[in-house]
C-alpha positions in Angstrom: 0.0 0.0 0.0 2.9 2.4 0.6 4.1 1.7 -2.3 1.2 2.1 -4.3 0.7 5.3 -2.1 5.1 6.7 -2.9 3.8 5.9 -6.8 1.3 7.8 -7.0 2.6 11.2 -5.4 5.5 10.3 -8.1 2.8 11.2 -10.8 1.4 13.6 -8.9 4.9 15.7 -8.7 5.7 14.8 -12.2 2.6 16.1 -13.5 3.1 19.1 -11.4 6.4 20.1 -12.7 5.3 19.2 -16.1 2.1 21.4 -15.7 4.4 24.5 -14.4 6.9 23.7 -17.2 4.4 24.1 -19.6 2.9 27.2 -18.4 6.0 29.1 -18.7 6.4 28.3 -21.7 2.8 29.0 -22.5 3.5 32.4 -20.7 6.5 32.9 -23.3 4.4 32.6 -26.3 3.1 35.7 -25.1 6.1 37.7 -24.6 6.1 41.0 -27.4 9.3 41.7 -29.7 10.0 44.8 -31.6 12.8 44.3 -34.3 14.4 46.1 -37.4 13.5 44.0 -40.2 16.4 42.1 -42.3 19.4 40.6 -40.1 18.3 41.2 -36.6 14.4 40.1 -37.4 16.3 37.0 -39.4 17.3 35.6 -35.6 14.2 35.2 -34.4 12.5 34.1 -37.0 11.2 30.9 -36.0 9.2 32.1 -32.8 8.1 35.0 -35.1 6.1 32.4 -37.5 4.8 30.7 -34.7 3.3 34.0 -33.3 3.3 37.2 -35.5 1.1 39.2 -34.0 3.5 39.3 -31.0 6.0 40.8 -33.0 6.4 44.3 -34.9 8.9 45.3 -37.6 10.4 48.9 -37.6 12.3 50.9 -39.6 15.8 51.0 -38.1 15.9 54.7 -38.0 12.9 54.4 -35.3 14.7 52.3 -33.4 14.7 54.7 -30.2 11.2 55.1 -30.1 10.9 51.5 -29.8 13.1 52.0 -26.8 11.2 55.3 -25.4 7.8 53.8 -25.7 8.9 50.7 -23.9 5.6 48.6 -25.3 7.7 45.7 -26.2 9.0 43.1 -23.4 12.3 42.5 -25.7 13.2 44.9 -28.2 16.2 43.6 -30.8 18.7 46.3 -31.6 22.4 47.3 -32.3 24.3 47.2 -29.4 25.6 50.6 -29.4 22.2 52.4 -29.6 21.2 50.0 -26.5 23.8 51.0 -24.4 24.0 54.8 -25.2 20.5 55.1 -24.4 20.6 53.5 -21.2 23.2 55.3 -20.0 21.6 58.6 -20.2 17.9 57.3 -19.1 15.8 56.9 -22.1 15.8 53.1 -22.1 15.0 50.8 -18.8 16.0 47.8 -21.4 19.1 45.7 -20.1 21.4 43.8 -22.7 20.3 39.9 -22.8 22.3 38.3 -25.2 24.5 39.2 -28.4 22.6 37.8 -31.9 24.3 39.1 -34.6 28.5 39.4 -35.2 28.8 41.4 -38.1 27.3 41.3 -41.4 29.3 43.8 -43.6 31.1 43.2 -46.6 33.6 45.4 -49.2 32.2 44.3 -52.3 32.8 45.3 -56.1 32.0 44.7 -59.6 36.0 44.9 -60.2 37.6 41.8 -61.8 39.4 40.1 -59.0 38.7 42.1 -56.6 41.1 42.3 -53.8 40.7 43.7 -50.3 43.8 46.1 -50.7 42.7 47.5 -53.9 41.1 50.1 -51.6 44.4 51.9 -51.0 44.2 52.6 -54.9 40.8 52.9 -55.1 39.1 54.6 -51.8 36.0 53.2 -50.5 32.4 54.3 -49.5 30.6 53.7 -46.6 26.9 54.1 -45.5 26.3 55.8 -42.2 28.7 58.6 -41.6 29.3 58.6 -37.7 28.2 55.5 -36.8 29.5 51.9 -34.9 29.2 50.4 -38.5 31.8 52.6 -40.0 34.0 53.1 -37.3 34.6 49.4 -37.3 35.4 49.1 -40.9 37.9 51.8 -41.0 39.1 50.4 -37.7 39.7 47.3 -39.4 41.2 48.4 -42.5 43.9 50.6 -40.4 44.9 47.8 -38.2 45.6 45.6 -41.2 47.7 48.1 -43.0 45.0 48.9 -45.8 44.9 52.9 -45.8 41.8 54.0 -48.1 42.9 56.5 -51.2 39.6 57.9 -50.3 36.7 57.8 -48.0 33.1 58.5 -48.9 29.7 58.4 -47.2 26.0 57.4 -48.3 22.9 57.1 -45.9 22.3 54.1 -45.9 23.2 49.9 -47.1 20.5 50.4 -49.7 22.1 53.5 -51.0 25.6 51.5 -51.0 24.3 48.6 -52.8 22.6 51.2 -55.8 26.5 52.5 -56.2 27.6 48.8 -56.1 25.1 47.9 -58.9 25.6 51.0 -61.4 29.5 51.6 -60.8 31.9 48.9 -62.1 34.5 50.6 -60.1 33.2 51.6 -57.1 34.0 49.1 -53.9 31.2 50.0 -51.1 30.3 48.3 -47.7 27.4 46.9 -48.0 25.6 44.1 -45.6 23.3 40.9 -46.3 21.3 39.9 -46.8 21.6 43.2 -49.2 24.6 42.0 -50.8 23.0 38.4 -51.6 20.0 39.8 -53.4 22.9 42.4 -55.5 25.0 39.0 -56.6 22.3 37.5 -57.7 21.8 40.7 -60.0 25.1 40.8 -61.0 27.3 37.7 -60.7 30.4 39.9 -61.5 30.4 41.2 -57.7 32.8 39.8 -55.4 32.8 40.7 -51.6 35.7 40.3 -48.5 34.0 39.7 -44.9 34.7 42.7 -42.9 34.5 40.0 -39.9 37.9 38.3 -41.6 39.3 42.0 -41.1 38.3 42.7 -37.7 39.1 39.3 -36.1 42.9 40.4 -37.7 42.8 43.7 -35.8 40.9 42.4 -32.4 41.1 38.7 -32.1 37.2 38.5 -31.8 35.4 36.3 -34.0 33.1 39.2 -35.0 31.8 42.0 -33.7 28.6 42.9 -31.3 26.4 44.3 -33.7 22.8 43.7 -32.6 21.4 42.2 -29.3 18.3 40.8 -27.5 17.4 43.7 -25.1 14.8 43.1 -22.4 12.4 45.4 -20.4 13.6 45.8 -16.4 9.9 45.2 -15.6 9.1 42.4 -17.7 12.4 40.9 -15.9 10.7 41.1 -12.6 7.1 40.7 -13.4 6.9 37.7 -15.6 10.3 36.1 -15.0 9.3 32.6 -15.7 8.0 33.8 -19.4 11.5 35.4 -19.9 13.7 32.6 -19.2 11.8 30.2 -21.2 11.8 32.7 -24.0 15.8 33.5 -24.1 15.6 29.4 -23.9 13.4 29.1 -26.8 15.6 32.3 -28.6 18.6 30.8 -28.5 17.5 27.9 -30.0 16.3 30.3 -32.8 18.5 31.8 -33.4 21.4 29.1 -33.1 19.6 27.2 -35.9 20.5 30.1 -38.7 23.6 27.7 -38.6 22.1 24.4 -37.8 18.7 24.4 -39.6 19.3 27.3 -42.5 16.5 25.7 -44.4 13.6 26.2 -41.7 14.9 29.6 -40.6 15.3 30.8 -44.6 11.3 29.3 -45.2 10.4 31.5 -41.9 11.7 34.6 -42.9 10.4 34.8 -46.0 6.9 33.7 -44.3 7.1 36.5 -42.9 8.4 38.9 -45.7 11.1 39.8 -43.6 13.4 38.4 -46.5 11.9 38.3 -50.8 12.6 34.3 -51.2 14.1 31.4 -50.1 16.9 31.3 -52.2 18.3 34.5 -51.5 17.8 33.8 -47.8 19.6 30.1 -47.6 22.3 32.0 -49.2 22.3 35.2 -46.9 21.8 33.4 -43.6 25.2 31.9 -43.4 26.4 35.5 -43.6 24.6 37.5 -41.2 26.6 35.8 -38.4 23.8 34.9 -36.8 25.0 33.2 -33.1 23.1 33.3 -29.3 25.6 34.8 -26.7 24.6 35.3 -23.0 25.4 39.1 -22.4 27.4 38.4 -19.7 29.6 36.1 -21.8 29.8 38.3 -24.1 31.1 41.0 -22.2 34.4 41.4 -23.0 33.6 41.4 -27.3 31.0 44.0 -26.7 33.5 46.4 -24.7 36.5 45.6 -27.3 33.6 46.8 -29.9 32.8 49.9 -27.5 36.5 50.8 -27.5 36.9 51.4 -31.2 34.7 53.9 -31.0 33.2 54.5 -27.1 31.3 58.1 -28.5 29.1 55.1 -30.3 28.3 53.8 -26.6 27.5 57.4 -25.1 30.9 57.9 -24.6 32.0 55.7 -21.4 32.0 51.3 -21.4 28.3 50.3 -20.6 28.2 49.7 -16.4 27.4 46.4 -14.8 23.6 47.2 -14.8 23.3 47.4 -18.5 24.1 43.3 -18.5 20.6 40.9 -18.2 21.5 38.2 -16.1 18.5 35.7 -14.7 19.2 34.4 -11.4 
């Protein structure tokens, strides 16, 4: 009889743990995302498709608001403009994880193209002023590679235009931008700025964009937002593992035009899930290229997620 009796308050705690497992994860489903569409939307793609009304796609100019407005439980967005708005109060959104490592490229139409043609050629950038192109001419510097020339366009759509129209121009531009251009123009060749940097810094890429999440939803609905940075990193680890499912999900969404250009551009957004804490010491080697990009000082302690 006691055994019968120990048996079934087995069951009983089994389906108890089973039942609070479950509505965690039920409670993470619910959990809203605001993202700038292309790369960073690209890592979370496969919890997007599963629910899309839970998650909004901005313009990446807009990002701040995002931040501001603090709607979203988890808002994905570049490092830099995470950490400069924290520091001076306009975001309560801490750093939870590192997604994307970089996913510029110098690319040109030019027959064999080589990365040090630059020093005969110059080189354009997009983004005048920002993390983006202070890495790239961080990069080329520490490798030697002086530009003849620098020049500045808005934007990687702007970049990519020049790429497509100039047979001698050599740009930065970023995928999955620079898959859809190839597949334009098969004369365009392109040299990982990540191959560059890791030269100059010894980081296997560099933080670019992160999952940030909401101080309140961190204390208010802590069970949904562990099991959702559970369920995220799976996401966004299978860019590398599962490129097929990831590629079909984006372009479910429309975050990328088809699944040919996205199998091809997912390998080379560097998509890859790193704690923020882990990642600590690539985000501050990033910061130190250029700390104006960060607000001007290394983010603090309290700008790093860390469930306990």
């Amino acid at each position: 009889m006691k055994k019968l009796i120990s048996g079934v308050l087995a069951c009983l705690l089994i389906a108890g743990s089973v039942t609070a497992l479950s509505a965690e994860e039920r409670a993470a489903d619910a959990i809203t995302v605001s993202s700038p569409n292309g790369a960073p939307a690209v890592a979370l793609a496969l919890l997007a498709e599963k629910q899309p009304e839970n998650y909004t796609y901005v313009a990446a100019e807009t990002i701040a608001a995002e931040f501001a407005q603090g709607k979203a439980d988890v808002i994905i967005a570049p490092i830099n403009a995470g950490a400069k708005l924290f520091k001076v109060g306009k975001s309560s959104y801490q750093l939870a994880a590192v997604v994307t490592w970089g996913n510029l490229y110098f690319a040109s139409q030019k027959k064999n193209f080589k990365i040090k043609d630059i020093k005969k050629s110059g080189v354009t950038l997009f983004g005048e002023n920002t993390i983006n192109a202070s890495i790239a001419l961080f990069s080329l510097s520490k490798n030697g590679i002086e530009p003849k020339s620098v020049a500045y366009l808005a934007g990687a759509a702007q970049t990519q235009s020049l790429l497509l129209t100039d047979k001698n121009a050599v740009v930065v531009t970023a995928e999955p931008a620079l898959t859809a251009a190839k597949m334009k123009n098969p004369a365009i060749t392109a040299y990982p700025l990540n191959e560059l940097y890791k030269k100059a810094s010894g980081f296997d890429g560099y933080a670019q964009a992160g999952l940030f999440v909401k101080k309140e939803t961190a204390s208010e609905k802590e069970g949904a937002l562990k099991a959702f940075l559970s369920q995220a990193e799976k996401a966004v680890n299978a860019a590398a593992s599962d490129t097929g499912a990831v590629a079909k999900a984006a372009v479910a969404l429309e975050i990328l035009p088809n699944v040919k250009i996205a199998e091809s551009a997912i390998p080379n957004c560097n998509l890859r899930y790193v704690p923020a804490k882990e990642a600590r010491k690539a985000i501050e080697a990033t910061a130190l290229v250029d700390v104006q990009q960060f607000g001007g000082a290394l983010p603090a302690d309290d700008f790093y997620y860390a469930a306990e």
